[in-house]
MIFIDREN-367556 format. One line per 5 residues: number of its first residue (from 0); their letters; for each residue x, y, z of C-alpha. Coordinates in nm, 3 decimals, padded with zeros to 5 digits, always signed. Each point is the difference from the previous one (the first is absolute). Example, Ala and Ser with C-alpha at 12.3 -4.5 7.8 and 13.67 -1.06 7.14 Angstrom:
BEGIN
0) AS) +01.230/-00.450/+00.780  +00.137/+00.344/-00.066
//
This chain:
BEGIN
0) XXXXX) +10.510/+10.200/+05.213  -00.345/-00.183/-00.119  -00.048/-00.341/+00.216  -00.175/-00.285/-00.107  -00.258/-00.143/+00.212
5) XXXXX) -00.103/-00.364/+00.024  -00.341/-00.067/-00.157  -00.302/-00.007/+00.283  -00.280/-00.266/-00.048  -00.295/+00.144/-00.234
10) XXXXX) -00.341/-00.043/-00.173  +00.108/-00.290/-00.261  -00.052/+00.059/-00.312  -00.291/-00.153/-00.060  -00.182/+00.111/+00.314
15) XXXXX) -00.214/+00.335/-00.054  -00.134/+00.232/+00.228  -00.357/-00.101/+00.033  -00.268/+00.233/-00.139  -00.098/+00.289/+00.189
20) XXXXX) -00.343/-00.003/-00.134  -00.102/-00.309/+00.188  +00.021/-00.118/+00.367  +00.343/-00.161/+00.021  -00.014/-00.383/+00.017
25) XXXXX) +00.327/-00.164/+00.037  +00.131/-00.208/-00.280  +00.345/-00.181/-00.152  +00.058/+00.259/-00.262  -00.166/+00.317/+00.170
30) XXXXX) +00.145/+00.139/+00.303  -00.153/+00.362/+00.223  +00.134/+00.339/-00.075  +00.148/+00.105/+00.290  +00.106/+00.394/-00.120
35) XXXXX) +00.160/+00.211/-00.213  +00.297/+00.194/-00.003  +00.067/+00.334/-00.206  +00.327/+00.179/-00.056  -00.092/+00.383/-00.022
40) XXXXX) +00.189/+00.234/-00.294  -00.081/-00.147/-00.344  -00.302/-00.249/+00.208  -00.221/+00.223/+00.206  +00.091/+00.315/-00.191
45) XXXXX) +00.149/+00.053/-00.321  +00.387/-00.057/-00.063  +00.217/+00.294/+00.094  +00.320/-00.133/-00.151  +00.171/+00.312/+00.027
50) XXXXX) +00.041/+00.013/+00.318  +00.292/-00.273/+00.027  +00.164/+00.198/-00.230  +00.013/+00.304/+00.215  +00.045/-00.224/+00.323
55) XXXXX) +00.356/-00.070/-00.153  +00.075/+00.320/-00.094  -00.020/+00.103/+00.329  +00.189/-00.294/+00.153  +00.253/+00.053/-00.328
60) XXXXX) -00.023/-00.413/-00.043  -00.075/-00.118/-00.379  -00.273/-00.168/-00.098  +00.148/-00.330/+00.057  -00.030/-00.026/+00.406
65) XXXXX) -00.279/-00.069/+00.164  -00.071/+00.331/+00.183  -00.147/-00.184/+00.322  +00.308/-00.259/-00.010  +00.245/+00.363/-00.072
70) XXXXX) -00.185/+00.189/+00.316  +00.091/-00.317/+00.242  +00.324/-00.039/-00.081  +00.090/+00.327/+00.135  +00.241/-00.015/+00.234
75) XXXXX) -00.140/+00.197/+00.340  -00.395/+00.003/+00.094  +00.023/+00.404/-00.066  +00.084/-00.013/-00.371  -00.256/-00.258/-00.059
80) XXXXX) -00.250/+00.220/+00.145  +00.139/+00.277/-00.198  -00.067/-00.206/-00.313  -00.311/-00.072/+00.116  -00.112/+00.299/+00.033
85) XXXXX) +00.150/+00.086/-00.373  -00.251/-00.245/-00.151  -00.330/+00.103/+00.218  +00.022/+00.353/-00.119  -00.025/-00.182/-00.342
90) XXXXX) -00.262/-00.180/+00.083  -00.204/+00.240/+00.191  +00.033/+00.197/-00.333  -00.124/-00.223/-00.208  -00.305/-00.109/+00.262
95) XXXXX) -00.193/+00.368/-00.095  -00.031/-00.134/-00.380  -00.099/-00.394/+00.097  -00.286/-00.129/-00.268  -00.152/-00.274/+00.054
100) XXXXX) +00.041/-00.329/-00.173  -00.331/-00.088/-00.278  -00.209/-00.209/+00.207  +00.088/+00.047/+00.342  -00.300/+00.140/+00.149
105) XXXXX) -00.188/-00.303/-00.158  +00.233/-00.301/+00.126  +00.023/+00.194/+00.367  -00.382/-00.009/-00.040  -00.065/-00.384/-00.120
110) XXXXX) +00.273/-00.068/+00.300  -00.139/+00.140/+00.271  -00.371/-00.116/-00.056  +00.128/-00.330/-00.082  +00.167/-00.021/+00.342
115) XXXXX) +00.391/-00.038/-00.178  +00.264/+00.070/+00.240  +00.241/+00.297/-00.137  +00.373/+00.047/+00.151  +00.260/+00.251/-00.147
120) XXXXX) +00.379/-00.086/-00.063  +00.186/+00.330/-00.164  +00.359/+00.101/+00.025  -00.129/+00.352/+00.011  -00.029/+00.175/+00.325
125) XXXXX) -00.319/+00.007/+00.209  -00.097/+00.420/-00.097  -00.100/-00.080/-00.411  -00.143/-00.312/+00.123  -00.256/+00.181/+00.232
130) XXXXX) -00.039/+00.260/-00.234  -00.147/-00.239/-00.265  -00.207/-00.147/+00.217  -00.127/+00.273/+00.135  -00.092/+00.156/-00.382
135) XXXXX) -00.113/-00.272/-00.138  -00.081/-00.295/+00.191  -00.115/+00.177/+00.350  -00.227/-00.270/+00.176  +00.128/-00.280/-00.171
140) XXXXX) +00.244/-00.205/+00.268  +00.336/-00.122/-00.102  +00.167/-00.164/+00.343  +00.283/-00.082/+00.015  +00.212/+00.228/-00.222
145) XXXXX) +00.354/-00.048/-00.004  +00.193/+00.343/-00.117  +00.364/+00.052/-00.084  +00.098/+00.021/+00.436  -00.094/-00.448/-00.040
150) XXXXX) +00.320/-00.167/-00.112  +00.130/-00.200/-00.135  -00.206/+00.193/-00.308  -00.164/-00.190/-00.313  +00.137/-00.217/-00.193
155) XXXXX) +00.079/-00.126/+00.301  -00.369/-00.262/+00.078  +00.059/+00.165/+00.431  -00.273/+00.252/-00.076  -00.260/-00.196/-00.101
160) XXXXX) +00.065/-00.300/+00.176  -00.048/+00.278/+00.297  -00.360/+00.042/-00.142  -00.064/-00.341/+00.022  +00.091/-00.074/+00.341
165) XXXXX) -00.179/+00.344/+00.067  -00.313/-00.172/-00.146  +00.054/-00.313/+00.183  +00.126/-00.192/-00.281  +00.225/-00.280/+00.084
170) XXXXX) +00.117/-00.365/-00.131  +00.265/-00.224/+00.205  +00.348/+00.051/-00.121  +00.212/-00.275/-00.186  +00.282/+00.166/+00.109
175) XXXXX) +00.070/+00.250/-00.266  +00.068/+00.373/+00.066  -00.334/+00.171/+00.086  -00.172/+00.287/+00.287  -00.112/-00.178/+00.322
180) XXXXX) -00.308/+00.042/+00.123  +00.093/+00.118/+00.336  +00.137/+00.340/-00.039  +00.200/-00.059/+00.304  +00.137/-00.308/-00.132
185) XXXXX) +00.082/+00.205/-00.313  +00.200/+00.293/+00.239  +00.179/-00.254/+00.118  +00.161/-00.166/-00.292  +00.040/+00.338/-00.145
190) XXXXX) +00.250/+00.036/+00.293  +00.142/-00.319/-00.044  +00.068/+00.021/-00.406  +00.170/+00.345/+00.054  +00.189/-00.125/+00.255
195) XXXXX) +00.122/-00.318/-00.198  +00.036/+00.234/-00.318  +00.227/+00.260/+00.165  +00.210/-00.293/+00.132  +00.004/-00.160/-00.389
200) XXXXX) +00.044/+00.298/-00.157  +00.069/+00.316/+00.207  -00.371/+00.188/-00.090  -00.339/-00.158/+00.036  -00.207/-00.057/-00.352
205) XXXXX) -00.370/+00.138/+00.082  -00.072/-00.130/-00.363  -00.122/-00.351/+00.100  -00.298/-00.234/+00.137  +00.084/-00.132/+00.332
210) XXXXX) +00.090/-00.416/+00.049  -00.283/-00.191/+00.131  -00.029/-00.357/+00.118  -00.245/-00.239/-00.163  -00.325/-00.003/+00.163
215) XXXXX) +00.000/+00.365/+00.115  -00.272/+00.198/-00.058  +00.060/+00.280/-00.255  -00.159/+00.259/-00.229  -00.122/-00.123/-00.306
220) XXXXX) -00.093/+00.233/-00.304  -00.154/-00.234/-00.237  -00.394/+00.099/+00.043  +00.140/+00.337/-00.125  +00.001/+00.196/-00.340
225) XXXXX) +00.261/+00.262/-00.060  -00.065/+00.292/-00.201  +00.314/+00.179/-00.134  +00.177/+00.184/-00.303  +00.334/-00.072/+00.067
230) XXXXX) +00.253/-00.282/+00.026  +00.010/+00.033/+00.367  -00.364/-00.033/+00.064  -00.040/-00.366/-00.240  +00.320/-00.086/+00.172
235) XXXXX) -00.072/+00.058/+00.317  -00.377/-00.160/-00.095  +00.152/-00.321/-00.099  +00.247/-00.042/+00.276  -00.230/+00.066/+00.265
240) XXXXX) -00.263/-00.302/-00.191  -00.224/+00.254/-00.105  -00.141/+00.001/-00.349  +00.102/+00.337/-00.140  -00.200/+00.211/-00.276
245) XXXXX) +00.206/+00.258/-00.198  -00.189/+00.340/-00.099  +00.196/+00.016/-00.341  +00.049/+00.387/-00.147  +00.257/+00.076/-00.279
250) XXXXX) +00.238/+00.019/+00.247  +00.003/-00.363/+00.147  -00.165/-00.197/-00.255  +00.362/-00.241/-00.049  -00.127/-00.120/+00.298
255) XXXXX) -00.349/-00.117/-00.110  +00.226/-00.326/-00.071  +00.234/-00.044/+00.262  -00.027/-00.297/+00.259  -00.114/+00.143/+00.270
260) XXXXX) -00.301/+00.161/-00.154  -00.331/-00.204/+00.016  -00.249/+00.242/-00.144  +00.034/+00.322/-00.210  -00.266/+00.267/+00.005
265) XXXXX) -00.060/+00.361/-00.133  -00.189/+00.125/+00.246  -00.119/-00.075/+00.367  -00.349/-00.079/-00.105  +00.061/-00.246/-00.193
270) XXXXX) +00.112/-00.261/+00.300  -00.354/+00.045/+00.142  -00.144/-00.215/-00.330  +00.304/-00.209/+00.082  -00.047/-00.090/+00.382
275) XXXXX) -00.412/-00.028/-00.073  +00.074/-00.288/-00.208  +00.302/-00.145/+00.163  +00.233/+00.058/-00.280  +00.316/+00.031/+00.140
//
């Protein structure tokens, strides 16, 4: 079952990322970017649709479940490792014909010499991760990168709110859901909300941002751009406070207008014109 997460604190709307092609000087309606976040299949390299497809046919689900949500709710550790092991044969399948997205050479480039921070947050599985990187991107860093083994997985905002904190990236809490800073901190209310939802309601819910009291230091996301083609990556963008840029194909494009999409490009390249100028 989807969740719906409570909004985290972003860039308002009138407040830009300032210019990349000038020394940053703070201002009221420019703030620093901090980093950007890219999904993988259909971002990094082109879509390979078919692949959920065939991930269902081997779990025999229909296309309406979630296949992540489907493999978790198996009842005993050894048939969800079963299952998992159903979908990374797919995957490692489909990782030998990987093409990369228009662009992506040239916005890895304009990154890395403009000194951009670059995380990863995929529900694939660390093997066609590397393997992309490693074809096409070899030399350019993305730390951290948060595969499929991170959960909760996207939409839920844990993942990249992980990158922030990663980064350093915090804001004092108002008391709204969120990641503490201190990992420790964060082990321990794990414990404590599985504890208090087995006693609610028999089986802990790992689909959830943990309570925080106001004041606390936690991770905060909105100095971030995310860079997605699906539903789960602008969602997960705009509950984390990220701004969120879809990379529309024929596919996705319903969601050039949805709410939780900020910016809609064709191709990579063309956010470097758009974070030279501050345009988003």
């Amino acid at each position: 079952m989807r969740r719906f997460w409570p909004m985290m604190q972003s860039v308002p709307a009138t407040c830009k990322f300032a210019p990349l092609n000038r020394p940053f000087t703070p201002s009221p309606s420019t703030r620093k970017l901090e980093g950007i976040v890219f999904d993988v299949d259909g971002t990094l390299c082109e879509p390979q649709t078919y692949m959920f497809s065939e991930m269902r046919a081997a779990l025999g689900i229909p296309k309406s479940h979630d296949i992540l949500e489907h493999v978790y709710s198996l009842p005993t550790p050894e048939q969800q490792h079963q299952a998992m092991d159903l979908i990374r044969a797919v995957e490692r399948r489909a990782m030998l014909q990987q093409v990369a997205q228009p662009g992506l050479a040239e916005l890895m480039a304009y990154l890395d010499a403009r000194g951009v921070r670059k995380g990863i947050c995929t529900r694939n599985f660390d093997t066609p991760v590397q393997n992309l990187l490693d074809k096409f991107l070899a030399g350019s860093v993305f730390a951290p990168i948060v595969t499929r083994d991170f959960r909760p997985p996207k939409p839920d905002p844990a993942g990249i709110l992980h990158i922030a904190r990663s980064w350093g990236l915090l804001r004092t809490s108002t008391g709204e859901p969120g990641v503490p800073a201190d990992p420790r901190e964060e082990e321990e209310k794990e414990e404590e909300e599985e504890r208090r939802s087995a006693g609610e309601d028999g089986d802990p819910d790992p689909d959830h941002l943990l309570p925080t009291e106001s004041g606390e230091a936690v991770a905060d996301a909105s100095g971030l751009i995310m860079v997605g083609d699906s539903i789960d990556d602008v969602t997960a963008g705009r509950r984390a406070g990220a701004r969120t840029v879809l990379l529309v194909n024929d596919v996705n494009r319903h969601l050039a207008d949805h709410q939780h999409t900020d910016l809609v490009i064709s191709r990579l390249d063309e956010l470097i014109d758009v974070l030279e100028n501050g345009l988003l």
